[in-house]
C-alpha positions in Angstrom: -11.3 -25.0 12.1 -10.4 -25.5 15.7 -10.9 -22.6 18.3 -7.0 -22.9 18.7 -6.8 -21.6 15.0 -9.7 -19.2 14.8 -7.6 -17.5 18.1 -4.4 -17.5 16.0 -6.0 -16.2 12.8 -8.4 -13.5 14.7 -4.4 -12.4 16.3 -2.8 -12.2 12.7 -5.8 -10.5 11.5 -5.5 -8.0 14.1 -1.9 -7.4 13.4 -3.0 -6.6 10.0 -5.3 -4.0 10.9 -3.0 -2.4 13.2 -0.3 -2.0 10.3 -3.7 -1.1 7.9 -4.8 1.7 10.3 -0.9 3.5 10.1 -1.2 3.4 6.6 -4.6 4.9 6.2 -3.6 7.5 9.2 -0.4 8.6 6.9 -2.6 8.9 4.1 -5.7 11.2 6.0 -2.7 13.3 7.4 -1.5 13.8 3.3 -5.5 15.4 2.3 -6.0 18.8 2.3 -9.5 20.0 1.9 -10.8 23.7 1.2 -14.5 23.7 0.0 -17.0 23.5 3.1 -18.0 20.0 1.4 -15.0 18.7 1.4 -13.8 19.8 4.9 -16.9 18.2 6.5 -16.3 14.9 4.5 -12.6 14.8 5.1 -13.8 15.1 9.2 -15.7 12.5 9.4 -13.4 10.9 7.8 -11.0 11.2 10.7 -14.2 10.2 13.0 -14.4 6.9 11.0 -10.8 6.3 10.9 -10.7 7.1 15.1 -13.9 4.4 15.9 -12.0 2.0 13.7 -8.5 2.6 15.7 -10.4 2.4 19.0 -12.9 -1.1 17.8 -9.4 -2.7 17.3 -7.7 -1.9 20.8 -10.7 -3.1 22.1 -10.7 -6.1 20.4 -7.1 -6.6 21.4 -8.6 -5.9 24.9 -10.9 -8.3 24.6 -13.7 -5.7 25.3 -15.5 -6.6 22.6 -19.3 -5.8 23.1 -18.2 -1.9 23.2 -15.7 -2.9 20.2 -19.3 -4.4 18.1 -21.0 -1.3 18.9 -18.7 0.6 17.1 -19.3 -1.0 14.1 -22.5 1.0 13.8 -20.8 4.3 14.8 -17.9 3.3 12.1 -20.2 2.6 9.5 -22.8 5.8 9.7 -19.3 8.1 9.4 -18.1 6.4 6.6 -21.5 6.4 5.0 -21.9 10.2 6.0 -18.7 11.1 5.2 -19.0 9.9 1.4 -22.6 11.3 0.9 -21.7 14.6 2.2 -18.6 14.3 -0.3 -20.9 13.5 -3.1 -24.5 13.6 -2.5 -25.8 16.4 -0.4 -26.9 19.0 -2.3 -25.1 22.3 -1.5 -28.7 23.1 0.3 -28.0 20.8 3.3 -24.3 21.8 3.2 -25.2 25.7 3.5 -27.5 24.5 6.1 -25.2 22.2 8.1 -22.6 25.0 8.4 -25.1 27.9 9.7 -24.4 28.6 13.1 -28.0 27.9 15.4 -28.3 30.8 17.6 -30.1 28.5 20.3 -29.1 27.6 23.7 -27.2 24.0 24.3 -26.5 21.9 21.8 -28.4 21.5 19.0 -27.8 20.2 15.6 -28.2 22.8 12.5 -29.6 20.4 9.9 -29.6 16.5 10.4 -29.2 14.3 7.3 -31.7 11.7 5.5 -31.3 7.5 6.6 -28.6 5.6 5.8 -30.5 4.0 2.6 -31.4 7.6 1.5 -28.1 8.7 1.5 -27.0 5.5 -0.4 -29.3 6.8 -3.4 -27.8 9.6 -3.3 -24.1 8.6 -3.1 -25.3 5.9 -5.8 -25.8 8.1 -8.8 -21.9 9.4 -8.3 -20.3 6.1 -7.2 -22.8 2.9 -8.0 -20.5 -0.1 -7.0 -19.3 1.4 -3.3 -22.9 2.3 -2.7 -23.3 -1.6 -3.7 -20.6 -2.6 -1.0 -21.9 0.1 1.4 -25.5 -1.8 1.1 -24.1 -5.3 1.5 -22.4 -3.8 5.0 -25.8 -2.3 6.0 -27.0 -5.8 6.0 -24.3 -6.2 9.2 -25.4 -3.4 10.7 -28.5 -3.9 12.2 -27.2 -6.7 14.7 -24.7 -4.4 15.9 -27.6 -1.4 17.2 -28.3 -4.1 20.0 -24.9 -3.5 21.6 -25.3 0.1 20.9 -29.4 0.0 23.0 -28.3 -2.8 25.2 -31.2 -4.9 23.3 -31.0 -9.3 23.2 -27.6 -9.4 21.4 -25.9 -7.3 24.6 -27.7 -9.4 27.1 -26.6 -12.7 25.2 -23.2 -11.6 24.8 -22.6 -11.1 28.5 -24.1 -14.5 29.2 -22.0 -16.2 27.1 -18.8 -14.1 28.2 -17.6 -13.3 24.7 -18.2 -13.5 20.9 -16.2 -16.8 19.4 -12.9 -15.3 17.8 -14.2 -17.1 14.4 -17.2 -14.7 14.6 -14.9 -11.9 15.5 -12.7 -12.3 12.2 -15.4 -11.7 9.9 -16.4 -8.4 12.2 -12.4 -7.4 12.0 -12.7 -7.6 8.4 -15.1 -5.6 7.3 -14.0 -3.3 9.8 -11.0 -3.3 8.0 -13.0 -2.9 4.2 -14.8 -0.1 5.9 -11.0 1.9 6.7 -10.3 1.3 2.9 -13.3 3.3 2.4 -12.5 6.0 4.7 -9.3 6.7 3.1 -10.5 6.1 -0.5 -13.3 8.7 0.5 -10.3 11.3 1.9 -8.4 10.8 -1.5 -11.5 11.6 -3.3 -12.5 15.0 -1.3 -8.6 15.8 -1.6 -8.7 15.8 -5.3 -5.0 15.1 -5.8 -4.1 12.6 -8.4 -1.0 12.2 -6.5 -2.7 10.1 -4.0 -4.7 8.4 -6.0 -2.6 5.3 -6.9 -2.4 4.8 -3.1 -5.2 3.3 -2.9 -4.7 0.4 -5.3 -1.3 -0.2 -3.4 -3.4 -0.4 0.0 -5.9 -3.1 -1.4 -3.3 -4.8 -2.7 -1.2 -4.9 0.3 -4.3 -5.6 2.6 -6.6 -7.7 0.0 -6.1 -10.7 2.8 -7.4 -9.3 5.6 -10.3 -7.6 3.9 -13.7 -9.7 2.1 -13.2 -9.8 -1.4 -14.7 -7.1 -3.4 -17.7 -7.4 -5.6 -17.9 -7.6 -9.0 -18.6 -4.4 -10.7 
């Protein structure tokens, strides 16, 4: 494939995610949550969902080393969002949401590793802590635009990721906004929404890697 068509294709595939991202906004707007689980859950939910939105205009901007270090930043809230929906026990969650009588900012309780959480998450939902897993593998590339480590300094030799790179980036960007509103749907516990989710992979299967086999 020809840089001419990786360009074209990388500008379809963001077109996609820009139409993904309304849906997946309307459907965070339509999930209520009332436990304390559930209300952190469904807000980092809207932090994954706002470093996905903001890793596309970048992209469209062409800014893309900040746009690759929000990969890690989308991932983590994603991840976080569906262990703290599932897998923390209600210890950490009493903990996380006692006020720290300190001065400046500092955080009540933090959480275990990524791969720790993943266990955890794992015994309620196996195969997305599968996929989850298989996007960790991604990740650790991406914490070098985050530190400004060899992948940064490379990037701003070369002036720019290649746009066939970029697509496969976009996409499980895109696989990782599924997940934040199929995480939502879950805290929200309405069967109502449920069948949007099937609708939305359906829709956006194309722009997405394919799922794993269960």
């Amino acid at each position: 494939m020809s840089e001419q068509d990786d360009e074209a294709r990388l500008e379809g595939l963001l077109a996609a995610s820009e139409a993904l991202d309304e849906d997946v906004g309307k459907l965070l707007g339509k999930c209520q949550a009332t436990s304390k689980r559930g209300v952190i859950a469904l807000a980092l939910c809207h932090a994954a969902f706002e470093h996905a939105v903001s890793q596309r205009l970048l992209l469209e901007a062409g800014l893309t080393g900040t746009a690759l270090a929000l990969c890690r930043l989308q991932f983590e809230a994603v991840v976080r969002a569906a262990w703290t929906g599932q897998g923390a026990a209600e210890k950490w969650i009493e903990a996380f949401t006692t006020p720290v009588e300190a001065e400046g900012h500092k955080e009540p309780v933090t959480g275990p590793p990524i791969p720790s959480m993943l266990d955890a998450f794992g015994q309620h939902a196996p195969h997305v802590a599968a996929e989850f897993r298989k996007l960790y593998g991604t990740i650790p590339a991406m914490h070098s635009f985050v530190h400004g480590g060899a992948q940064a300094v490379g990037y701003a030799l070369m002036g720019g990721y290649p746009a066939g790179k970029l697509t496969g980036v976009l996409m499980n960007r895109n696989l990782l906004q599924w997940y934040t509103g199929n995480c939502a749907v879950v805290v929200a516990q309405d069967p109502q929404l449920v069948p949007r989710m099937r609708l939305l992979r359906e829709k956006y299967g194309g722009c997405m890697p394919p799922p794993s086999a269960p």
